[in-house]
Structure formats: C-alpha cells, structure tokens
VEXRO-743268 format. One record per residue (C-alpha): residue in one letter; y negated, x negated, z. Coordinates in steps of 0.5 Angstrom, whole numbers, plus 2048, in hexadecimal, padded with zeros to 3 digits. Each point is the difference from the previous one (the first is absolute). Layout:
BEGIN
<r><residuo>a</residuo><yy>Y</yy><xx>X</xx><zz>Z</zz></r>
...
//
This chain:
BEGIN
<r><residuo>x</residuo><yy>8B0</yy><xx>840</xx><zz>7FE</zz></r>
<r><residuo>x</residuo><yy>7FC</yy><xx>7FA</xx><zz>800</zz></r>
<r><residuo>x</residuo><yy>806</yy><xx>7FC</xx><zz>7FD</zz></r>
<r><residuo>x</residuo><yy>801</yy><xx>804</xx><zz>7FA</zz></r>
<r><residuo>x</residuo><yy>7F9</yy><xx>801</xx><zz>800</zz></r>
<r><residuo>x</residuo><yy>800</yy><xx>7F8</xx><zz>7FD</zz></r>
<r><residuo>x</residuo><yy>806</yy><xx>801</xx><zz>7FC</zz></r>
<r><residuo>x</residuo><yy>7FD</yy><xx>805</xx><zz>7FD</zz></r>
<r><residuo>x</residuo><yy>7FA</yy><xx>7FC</xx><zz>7FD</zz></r>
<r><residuo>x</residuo><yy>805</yy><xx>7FB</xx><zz>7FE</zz></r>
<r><residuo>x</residuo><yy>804</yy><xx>804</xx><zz>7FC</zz></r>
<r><residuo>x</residuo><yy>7FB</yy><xx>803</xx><zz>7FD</zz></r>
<r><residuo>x</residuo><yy>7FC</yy><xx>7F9</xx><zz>7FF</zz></r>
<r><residuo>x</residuo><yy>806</yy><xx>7FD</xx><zz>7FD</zz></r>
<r><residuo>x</residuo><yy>800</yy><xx>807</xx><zz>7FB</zz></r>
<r><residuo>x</residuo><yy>7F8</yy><xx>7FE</xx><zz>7FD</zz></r>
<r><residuo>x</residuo><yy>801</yy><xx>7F9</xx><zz>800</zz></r>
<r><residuo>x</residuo><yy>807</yy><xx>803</xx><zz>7FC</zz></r>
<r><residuo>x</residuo><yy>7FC</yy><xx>803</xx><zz>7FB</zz></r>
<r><residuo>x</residuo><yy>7FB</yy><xx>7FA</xx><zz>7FF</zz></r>
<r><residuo>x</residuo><yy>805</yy><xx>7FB</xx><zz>7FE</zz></r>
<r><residuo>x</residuo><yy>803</yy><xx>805</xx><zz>7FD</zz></r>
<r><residuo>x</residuo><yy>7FA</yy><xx>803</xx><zz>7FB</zz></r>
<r><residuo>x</residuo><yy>7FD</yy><xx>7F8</xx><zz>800</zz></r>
<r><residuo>x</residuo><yy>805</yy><xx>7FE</xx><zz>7FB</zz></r>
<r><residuo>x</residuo><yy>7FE</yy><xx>805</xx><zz>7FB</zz></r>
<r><residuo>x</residuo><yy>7FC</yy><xx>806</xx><zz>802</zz></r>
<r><residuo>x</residuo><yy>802</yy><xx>804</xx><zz>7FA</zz></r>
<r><residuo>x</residuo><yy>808</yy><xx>7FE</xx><zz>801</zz></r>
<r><residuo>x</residuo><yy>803</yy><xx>7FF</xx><zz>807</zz></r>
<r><residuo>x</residuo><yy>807</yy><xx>7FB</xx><zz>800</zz></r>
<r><residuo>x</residuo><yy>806</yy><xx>804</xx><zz>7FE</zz></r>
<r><residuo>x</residuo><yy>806</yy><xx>802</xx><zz>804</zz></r>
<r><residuo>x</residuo><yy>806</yy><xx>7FB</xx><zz>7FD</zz></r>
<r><residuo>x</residuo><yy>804</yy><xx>800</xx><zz>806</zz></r>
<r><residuo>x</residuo><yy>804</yy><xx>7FC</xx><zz>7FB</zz></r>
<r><residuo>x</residuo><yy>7FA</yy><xx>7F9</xx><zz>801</zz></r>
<r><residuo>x</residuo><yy>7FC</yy><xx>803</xx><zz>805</zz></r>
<r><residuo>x</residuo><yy>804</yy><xx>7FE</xx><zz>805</zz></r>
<r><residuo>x</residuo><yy>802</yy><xx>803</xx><zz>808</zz></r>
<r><residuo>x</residuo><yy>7FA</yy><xx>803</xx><zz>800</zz></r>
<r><residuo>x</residuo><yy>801</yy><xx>805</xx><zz>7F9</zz></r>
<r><residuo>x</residuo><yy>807</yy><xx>7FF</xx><zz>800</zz></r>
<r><residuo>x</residuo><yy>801</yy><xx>804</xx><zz>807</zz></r>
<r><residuo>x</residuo><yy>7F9</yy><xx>803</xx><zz>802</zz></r>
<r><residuo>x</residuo><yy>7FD</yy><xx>803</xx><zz>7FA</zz></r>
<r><residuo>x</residuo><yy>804</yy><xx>801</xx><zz>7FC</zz></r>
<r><residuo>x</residuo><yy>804</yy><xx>805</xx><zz>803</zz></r>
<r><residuo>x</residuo><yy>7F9</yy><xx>804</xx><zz>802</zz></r>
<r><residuo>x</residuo><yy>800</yy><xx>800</xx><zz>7F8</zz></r>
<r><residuo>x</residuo><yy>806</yy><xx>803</xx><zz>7FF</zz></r>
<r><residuo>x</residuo><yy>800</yy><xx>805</xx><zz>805</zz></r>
<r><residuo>x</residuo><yy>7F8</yy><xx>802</xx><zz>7FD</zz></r>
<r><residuo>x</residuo><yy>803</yy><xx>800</xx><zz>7F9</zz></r>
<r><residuo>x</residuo><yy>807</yy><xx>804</xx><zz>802</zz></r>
<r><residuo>x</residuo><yy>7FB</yy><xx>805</xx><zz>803</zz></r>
<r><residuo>x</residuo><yy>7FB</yy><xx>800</xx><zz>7FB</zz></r>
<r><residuo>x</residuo><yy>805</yy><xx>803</xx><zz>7FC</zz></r>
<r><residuo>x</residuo><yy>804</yy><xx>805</xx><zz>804</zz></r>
<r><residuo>x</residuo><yy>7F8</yy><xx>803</xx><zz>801</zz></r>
<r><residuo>x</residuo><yy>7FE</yy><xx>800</xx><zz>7F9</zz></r>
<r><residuo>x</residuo><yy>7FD</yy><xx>7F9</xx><zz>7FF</zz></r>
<r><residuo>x</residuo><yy>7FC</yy><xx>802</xx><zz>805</zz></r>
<r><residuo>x</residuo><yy>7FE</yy><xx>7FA</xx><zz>804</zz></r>
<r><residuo>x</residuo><yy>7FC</yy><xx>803</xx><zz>806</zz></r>
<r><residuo>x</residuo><yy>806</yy><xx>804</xx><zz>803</zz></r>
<r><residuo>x</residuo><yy>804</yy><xx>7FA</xx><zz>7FF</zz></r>
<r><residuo>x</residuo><yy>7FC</yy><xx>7FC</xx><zz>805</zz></r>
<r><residuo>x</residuo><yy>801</yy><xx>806</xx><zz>804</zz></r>
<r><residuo>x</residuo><yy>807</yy><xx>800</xx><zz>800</zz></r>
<r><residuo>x</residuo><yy>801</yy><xx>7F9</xx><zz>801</zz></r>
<r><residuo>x</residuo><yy>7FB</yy><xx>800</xx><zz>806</zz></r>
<r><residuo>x</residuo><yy>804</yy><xx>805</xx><zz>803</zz></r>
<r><residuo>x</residuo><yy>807</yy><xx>7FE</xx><zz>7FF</zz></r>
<r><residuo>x</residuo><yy>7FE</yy><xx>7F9</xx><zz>802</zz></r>
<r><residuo>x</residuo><yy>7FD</yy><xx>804</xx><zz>808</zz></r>
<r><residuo>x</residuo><yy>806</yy><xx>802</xx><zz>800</zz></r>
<r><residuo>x</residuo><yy>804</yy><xx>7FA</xx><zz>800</zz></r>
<r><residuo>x</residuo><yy>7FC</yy><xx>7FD</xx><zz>805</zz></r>
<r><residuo>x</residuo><yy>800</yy><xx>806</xx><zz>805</zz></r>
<r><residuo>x</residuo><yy>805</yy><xx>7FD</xx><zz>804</zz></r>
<r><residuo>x</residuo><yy>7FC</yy><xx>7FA</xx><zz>801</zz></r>
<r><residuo>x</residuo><yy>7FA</yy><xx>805</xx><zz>802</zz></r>
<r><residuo>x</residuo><yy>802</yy><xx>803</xx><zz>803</zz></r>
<r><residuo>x</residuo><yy>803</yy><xx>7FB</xx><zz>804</zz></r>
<r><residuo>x</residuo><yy>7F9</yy><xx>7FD</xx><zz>801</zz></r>
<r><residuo>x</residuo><yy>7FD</yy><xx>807</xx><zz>802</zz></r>
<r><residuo>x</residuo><yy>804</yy><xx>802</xx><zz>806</zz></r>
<r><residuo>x</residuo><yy>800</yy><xx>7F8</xx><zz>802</zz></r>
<r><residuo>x</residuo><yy>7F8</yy><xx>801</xx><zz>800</zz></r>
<r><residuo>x</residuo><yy>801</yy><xx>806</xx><zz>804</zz></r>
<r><residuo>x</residuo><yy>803</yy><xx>7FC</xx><zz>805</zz></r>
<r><residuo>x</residuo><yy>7FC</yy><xx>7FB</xx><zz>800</zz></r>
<r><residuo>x</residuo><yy>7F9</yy><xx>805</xx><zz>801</zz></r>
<r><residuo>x</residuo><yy>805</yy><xx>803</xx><zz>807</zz></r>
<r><residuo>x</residuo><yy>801</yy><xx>7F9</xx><zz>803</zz></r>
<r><residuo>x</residuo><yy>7F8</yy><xx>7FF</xx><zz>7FF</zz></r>
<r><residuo>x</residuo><yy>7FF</yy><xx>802</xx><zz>807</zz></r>
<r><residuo>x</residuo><yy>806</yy><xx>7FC</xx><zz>803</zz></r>
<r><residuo>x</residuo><yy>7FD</yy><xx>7F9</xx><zz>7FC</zz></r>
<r><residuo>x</residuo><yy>7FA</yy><xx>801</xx><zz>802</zz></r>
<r><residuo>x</residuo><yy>802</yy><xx>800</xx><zz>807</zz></r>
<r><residuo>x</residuo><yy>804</yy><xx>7F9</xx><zz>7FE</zz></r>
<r><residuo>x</residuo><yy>7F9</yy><xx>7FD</xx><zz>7FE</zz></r>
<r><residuo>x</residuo><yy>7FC</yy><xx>802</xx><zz>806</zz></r>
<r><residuo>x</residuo><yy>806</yy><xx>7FE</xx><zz>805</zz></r>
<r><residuo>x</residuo><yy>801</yy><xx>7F9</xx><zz>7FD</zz></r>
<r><residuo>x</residuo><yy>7F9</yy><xx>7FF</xx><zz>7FC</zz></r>
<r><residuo>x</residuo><yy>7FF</yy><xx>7F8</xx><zz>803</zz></r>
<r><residuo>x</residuo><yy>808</yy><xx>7FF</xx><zz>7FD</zz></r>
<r><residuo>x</residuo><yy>7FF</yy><xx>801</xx><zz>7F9</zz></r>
<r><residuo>x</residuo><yy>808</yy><xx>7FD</xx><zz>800</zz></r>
<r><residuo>x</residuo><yy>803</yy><xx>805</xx><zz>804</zz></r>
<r><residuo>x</residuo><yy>7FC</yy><xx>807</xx><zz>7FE</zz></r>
<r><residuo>x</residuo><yy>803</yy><xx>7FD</xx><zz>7F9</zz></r>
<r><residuo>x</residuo><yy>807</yy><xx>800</xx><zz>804</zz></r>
<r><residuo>x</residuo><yy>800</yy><xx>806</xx><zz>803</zz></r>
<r><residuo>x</residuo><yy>7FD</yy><xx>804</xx><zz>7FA</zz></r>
<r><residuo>x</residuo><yy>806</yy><xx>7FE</xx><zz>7FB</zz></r>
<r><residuo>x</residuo><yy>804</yy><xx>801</xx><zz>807</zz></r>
<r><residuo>x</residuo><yy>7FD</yy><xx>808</xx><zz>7FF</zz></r>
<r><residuo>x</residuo><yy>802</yy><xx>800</xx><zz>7F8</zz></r>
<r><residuo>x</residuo><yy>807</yy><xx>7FE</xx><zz>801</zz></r>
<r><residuo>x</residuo><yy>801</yy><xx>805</xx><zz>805</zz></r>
<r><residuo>x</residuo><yy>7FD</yy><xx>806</xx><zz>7FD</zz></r>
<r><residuo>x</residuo><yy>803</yy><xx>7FD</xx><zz>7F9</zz></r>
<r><residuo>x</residuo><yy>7FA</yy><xx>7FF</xx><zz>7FD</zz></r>
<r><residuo>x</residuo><yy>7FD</yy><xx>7FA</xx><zz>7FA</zz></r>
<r><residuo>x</residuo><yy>7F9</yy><xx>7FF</xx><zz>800</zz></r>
<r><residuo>x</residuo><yy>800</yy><xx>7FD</xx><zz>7F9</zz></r>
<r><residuo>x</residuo><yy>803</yy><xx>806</xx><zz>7FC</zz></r>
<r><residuo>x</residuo><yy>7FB</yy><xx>804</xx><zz>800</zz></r>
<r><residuo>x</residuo><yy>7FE</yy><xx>7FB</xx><zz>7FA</zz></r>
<r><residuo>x</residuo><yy>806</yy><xx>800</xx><zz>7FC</zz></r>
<r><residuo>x</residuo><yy>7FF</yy><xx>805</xx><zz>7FC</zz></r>
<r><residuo>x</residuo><yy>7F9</yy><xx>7FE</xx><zz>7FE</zz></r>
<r><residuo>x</residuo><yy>803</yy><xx>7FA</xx><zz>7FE</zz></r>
<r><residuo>x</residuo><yy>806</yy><xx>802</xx><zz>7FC</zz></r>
<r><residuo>x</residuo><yy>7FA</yy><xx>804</xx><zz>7FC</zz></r>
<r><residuo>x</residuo><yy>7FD</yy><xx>7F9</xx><zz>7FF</zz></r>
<r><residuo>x</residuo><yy>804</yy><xx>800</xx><zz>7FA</zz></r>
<r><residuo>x</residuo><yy>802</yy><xx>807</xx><zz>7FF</zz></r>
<r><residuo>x</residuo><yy>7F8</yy><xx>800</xx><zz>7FD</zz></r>
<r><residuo>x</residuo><yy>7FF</yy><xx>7FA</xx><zz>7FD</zz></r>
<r><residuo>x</residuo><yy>806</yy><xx>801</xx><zz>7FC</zz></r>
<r><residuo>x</residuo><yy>7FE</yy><xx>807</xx><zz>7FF</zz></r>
<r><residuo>x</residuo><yy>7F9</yy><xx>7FE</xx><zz>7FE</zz></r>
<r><residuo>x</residuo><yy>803</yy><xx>7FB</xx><zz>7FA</zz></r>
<r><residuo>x</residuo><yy>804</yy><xx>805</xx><zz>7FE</zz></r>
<r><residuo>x</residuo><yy>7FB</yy><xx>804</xx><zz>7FE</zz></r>
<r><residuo>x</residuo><yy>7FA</yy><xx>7FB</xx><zz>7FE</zz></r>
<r><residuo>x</residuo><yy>806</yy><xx>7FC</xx><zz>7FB</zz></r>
<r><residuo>x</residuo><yy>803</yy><xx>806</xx><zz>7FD</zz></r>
<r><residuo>x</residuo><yy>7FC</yy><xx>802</xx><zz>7FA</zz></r>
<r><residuo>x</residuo><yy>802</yy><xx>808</xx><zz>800</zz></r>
<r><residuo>x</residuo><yy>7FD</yy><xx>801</xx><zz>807</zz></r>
<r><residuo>x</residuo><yy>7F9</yy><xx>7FC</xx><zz>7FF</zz></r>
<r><residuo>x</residuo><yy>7FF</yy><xx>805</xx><zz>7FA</zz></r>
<r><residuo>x</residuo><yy>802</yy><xx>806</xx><zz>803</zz></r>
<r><residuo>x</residuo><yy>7FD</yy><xx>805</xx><zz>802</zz></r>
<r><residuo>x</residuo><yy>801</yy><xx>805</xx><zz>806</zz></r>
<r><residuo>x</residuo><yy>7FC</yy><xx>807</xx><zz>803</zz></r>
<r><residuo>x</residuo><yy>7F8</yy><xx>7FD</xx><zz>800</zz></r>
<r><residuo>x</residuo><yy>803</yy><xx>7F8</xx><zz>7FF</zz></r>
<r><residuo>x</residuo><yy>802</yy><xx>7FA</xx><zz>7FC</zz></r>
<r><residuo>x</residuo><yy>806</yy><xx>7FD</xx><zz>804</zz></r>
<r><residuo>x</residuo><yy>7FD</yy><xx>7F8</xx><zz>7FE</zz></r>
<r><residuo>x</residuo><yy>7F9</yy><xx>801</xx><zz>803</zz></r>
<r><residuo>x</residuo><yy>7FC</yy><xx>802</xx><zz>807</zz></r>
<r><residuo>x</residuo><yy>7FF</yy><xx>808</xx><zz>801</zz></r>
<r><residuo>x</residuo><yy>7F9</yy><xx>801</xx><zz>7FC</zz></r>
<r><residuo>x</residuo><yy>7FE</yy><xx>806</xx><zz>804</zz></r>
<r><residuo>x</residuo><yy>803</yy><xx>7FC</xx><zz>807</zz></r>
<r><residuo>x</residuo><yy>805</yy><xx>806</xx><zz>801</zz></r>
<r><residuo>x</residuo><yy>807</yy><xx>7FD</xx><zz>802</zz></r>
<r><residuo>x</residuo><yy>7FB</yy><xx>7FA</xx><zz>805</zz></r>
<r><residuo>x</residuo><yy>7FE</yy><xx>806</xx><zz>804</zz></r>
<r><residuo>x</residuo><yy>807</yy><xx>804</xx><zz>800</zz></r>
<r><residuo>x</residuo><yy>802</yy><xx>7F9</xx><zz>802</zz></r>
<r><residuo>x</residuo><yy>7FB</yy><xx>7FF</xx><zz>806</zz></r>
<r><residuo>x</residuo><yy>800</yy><xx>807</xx><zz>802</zz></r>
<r><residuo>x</residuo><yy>808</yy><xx>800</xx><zz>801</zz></r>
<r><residuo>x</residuo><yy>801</yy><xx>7F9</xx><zz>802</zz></r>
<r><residuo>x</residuo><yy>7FA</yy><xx>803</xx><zz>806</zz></r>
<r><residuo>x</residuo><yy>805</yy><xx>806</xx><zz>801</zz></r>
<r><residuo>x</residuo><yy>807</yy><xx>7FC</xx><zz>801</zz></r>
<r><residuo>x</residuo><yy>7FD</yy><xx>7FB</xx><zz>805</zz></r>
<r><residuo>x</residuo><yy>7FC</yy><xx>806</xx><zz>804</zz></r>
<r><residuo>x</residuo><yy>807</yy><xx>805</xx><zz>800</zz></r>
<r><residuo>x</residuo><yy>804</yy><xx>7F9</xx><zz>803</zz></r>
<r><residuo>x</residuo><yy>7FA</yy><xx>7FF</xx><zz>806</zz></r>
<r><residuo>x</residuo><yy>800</yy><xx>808</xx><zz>801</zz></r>
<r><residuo>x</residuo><yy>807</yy><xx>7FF</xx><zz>803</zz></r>
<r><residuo>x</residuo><yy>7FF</yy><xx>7FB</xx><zz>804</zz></r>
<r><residuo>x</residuo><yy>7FB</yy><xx>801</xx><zz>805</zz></r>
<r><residuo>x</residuo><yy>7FF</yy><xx>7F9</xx><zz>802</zz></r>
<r><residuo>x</residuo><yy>7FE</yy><xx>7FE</xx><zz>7F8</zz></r>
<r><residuo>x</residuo><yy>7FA</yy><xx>804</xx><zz>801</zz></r>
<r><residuo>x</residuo><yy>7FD</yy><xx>7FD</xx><zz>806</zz></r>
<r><residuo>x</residuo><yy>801</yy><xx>7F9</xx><zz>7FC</zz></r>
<r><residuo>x</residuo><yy>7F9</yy><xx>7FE</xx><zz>7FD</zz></r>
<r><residuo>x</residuo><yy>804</yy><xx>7FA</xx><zz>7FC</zz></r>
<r><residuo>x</residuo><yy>805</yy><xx>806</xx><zz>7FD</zz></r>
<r><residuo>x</residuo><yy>7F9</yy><xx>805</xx><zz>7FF</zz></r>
<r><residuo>x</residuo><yy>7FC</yy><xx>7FB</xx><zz>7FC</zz></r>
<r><residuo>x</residuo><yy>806</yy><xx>7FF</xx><zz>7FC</zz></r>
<r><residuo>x</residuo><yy>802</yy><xx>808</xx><zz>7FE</zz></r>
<r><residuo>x</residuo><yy>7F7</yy><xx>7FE</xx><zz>7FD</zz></r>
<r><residuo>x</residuo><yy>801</yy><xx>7F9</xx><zz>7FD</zz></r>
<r><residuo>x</residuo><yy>807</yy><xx>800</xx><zz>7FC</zz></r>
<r><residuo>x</residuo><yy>7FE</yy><xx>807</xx><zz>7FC</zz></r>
<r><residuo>x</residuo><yy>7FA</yy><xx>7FC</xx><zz>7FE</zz></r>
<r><residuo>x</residuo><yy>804</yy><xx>7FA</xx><zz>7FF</zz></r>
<r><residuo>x</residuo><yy>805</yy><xx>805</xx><zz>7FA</zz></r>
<r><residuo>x</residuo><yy>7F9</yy><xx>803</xx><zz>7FE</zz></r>
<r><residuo>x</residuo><yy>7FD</yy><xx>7F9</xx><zz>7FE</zz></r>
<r><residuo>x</residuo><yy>806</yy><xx>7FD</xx><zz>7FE</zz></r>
<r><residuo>x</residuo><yy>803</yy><xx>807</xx><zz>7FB</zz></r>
<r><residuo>x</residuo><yy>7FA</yy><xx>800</xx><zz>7FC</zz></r>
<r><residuo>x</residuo><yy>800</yy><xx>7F9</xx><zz>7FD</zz></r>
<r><residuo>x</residuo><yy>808</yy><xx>801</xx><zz>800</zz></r>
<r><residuo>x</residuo><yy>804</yy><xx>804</xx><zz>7F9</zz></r>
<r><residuo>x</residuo><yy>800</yy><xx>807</xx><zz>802</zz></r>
<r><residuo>x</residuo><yy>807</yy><xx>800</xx><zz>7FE</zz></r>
<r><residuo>x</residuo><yy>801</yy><xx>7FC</xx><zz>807</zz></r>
<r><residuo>x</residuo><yy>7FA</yy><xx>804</xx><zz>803</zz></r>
<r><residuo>x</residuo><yy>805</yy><xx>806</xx><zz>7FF</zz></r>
<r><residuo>x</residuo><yy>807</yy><xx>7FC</xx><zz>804</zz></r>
<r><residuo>x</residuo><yy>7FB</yy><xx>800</xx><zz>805</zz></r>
<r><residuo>x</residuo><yy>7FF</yy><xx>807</xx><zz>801</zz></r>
<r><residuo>x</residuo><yy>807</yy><xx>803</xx><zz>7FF</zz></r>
<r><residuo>x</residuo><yy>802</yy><xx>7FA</xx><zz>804</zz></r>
<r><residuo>x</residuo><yy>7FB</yy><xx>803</xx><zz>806</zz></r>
<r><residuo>x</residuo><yy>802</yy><xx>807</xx><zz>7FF</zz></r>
<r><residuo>x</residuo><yy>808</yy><xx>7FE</xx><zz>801</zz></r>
<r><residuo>x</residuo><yy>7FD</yy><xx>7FC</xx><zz>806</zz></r>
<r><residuo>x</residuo><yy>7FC</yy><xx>806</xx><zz>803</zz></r>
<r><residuo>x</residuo><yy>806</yy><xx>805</xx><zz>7FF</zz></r>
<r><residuo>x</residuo><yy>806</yy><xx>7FA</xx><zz>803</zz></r>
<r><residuo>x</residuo><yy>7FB</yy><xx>7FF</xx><zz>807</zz></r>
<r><residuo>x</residuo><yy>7FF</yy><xx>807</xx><zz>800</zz></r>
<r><residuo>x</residuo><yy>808</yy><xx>802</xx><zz>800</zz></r>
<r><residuo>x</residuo><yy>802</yy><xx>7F9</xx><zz>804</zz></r>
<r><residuo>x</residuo><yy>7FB</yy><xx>802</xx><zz>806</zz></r>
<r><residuo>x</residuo><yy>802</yy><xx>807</xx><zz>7FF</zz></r>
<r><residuo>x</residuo><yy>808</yy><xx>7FE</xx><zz>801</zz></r>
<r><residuo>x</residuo><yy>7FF</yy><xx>7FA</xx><zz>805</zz></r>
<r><residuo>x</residuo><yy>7FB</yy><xx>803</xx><zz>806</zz></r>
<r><residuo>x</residuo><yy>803</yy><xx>805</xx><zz>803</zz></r>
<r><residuo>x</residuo><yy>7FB</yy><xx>804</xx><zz>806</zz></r>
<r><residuo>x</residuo><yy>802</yy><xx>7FB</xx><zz>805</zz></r>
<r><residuo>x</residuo><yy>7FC</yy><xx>7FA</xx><zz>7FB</zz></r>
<r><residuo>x</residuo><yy>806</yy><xx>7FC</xx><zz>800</zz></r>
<r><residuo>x</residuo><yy>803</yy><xx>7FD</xx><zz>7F9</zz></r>
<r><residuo>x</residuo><yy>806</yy><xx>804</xx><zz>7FF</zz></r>
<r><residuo>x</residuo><yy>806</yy><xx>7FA</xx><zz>7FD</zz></r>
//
C-alpha cells in the first residue's frame, strides 16, 4: 500500500505539473492535439483519448460528460484483467504476512538471508511482491493522456454538464468530495476483507491520508477529470467487491 500510496502522488503530481506547462504557454488556448508534429506523445497517447471522446460525444447527443463516462468505463474494463490481477496478488501477500513476519524475527541479524528465504516463500506460493503496482503505473499514462485529451480539445473545455464546466474545477467542490469520499470506500472495502490490513497502522493512516490527497488535488483539477476520477472509484468498489466475493471461499483461502 505504501508503494502505491508513492505512485499515486507521482501521478498525480506529474498531472498538475501537466497542467502548468500546459496553460503556461497560453492560458486561454492550451497546445492542439496534431498527432501529425506533436510527436509520440500526441500521436499515440492523446490523440486516440480525443477521438474516442469525440465519437462518443456524438453517439450521446454531443454530450461530452457522458462521453467521459463511457470512456472511462471502457478503459476499466480493458484493464480489469490486469487488476485483477493485482487484487488477488495483494490478497496474497496480506496472507503471507504472518509467515514474512516470522522470516524477519528468525534471521533479523542477516538481513541477506531473510531477503533469501522471503523470495524462497514468494516463488512457492507463486507470489510477486511488485504487481501490486503495476496497474498503478499502467494508469500513470492512461490520465495523463487522459487530462490532455480534455484540457487540449476546445469542445470539452467549453462544455457543460449537470452543475459543470468540464474545463474548470467544480465551483461548488461536489465532484473533489465524491472523489474522496469514494476513493475512502474502495480502500475501506479492500481492508475489510483482509483482517490483517486492519491491524496495519501504516495501511490505516493510509484509508485518511490518500482521499485527502484526491480531495486537495481534484479541487484545483478540470471537473472533466474530477468526474474520470469518480466513475473510475465506482467501478473500482464494484470489481473488489465481486473479486473478493468470488475468490474467498468460507476457508479464507484464494480460489484459482
């Protein structure tokens, strides 16, 4: 948790840092999308954000909120394997806590063998400490690009949807709420099933200090990506519920 806690505020520094050099240049008229000269970047990161926000708009009347909602979902849903992936990998590691924990205590004056005999447990139990932050990292540029998509295309930052401006931050801080509220009830719901988060103080000032962190970030952040932010959330709590559901039979163990 600790580890995706650090990626988190990467990405989401990198957004803000986006947005600075982005409205720098020229407040009123951020850079164009030219996948033509804007090179890899445009060509093959942005650029199809656009389009697909473009197509969608049209399926949907031209209305570019719902656009952002259905390419938000569609974007979790090509990446559910991988999280997947990732939650039943976390869900193991929490149950081999007890037994990494023994390894520190017995070899605590060899630092080298406890490393030894921790990778030892993980290949036994077919277990990879670092997969757990992957998705996160597959996300990095999933809302970067997502973020230029909308700040660059002239449509979406003049659009309007529900109470929003898609361009500009929720004047009445609705969306920043929904995002820390929900980002709160992802994480609460993952430590539910799995006692042993519970009892980490680390992993319990983390389920406090990340929706803060969305809280403060969303407000100065496009409600257009405010609102990624909670349909995202929603489809997280949804997938962990069903993932947890399906793979913990009565015994507590993972079902493969």
């Amino acid at each position: 948790m600790l580890k995706r806690f650090g990626i988190l505020v990467m990405l989401l520094s990198v957004t803000v840092l986006s947005s600075g050099c982005l409205t720098a240049a020229n407040p009123n008229n951020p850079l164009p999308i030219n996948p033509e000269t804007g090179g890899i970047w445009d060509k093959f990161f942005v650029y199809p954000f656009k389009w697909l926000l473009m197509e969608s708009a049209d399926l949907f009347n031209g209305s570019y909120g719902l656009a952002i909602v259905a390419v938000t979902l569609l974007v979790r849903f090509l990446i559910l394997p991988l999280m997947i992936k990732q939650l039943k990998s976390s869900k193991r590691m929490q149950e081999l806590q007890p037994e990494l924990t023994k390894i520190r205590d017995k070899y605590k004056n060899d630092p080298q063998k406890s490393q030894q005999e921790m990778i030892k447990l993980y290949q036994v139990h077919n277990v990879n400490p670092l997969s757990g932050c992957l998705p996160i990292l597959v996300q990095m540029p999933i809302l970067i690009a997502f973020y230029h998509a909308i700040v660059r295309t002239e449509q979406i930052r003049s659009h309007d949807f529900l109470w929003l401006q898609l361009g500009k931050a929720d004047p009445f801080f609705i969306l920043p709420i929904v995002a820390a509220i929900t980002t709160y009830l992802q994480q609460w719901i993952t430590m539910r099933k799995t006692p042993s988060m519970m009892e980490n103080p680390q992993m319990k000032m983390m389920l406090y200090a990340m929706p803060i962190m969305i809280l403060v970030f969303a407000i100065s952040l496009p409600s257009a990506l405010s609102l990624y932010w909670v349909i995202g959330n929603l489809f997280s709590i949804a997938q962990t519920y069903f993932i947890y559901r399906d793979t913990t039979p009565k015994g507590g163990t993972v079902n493969e």
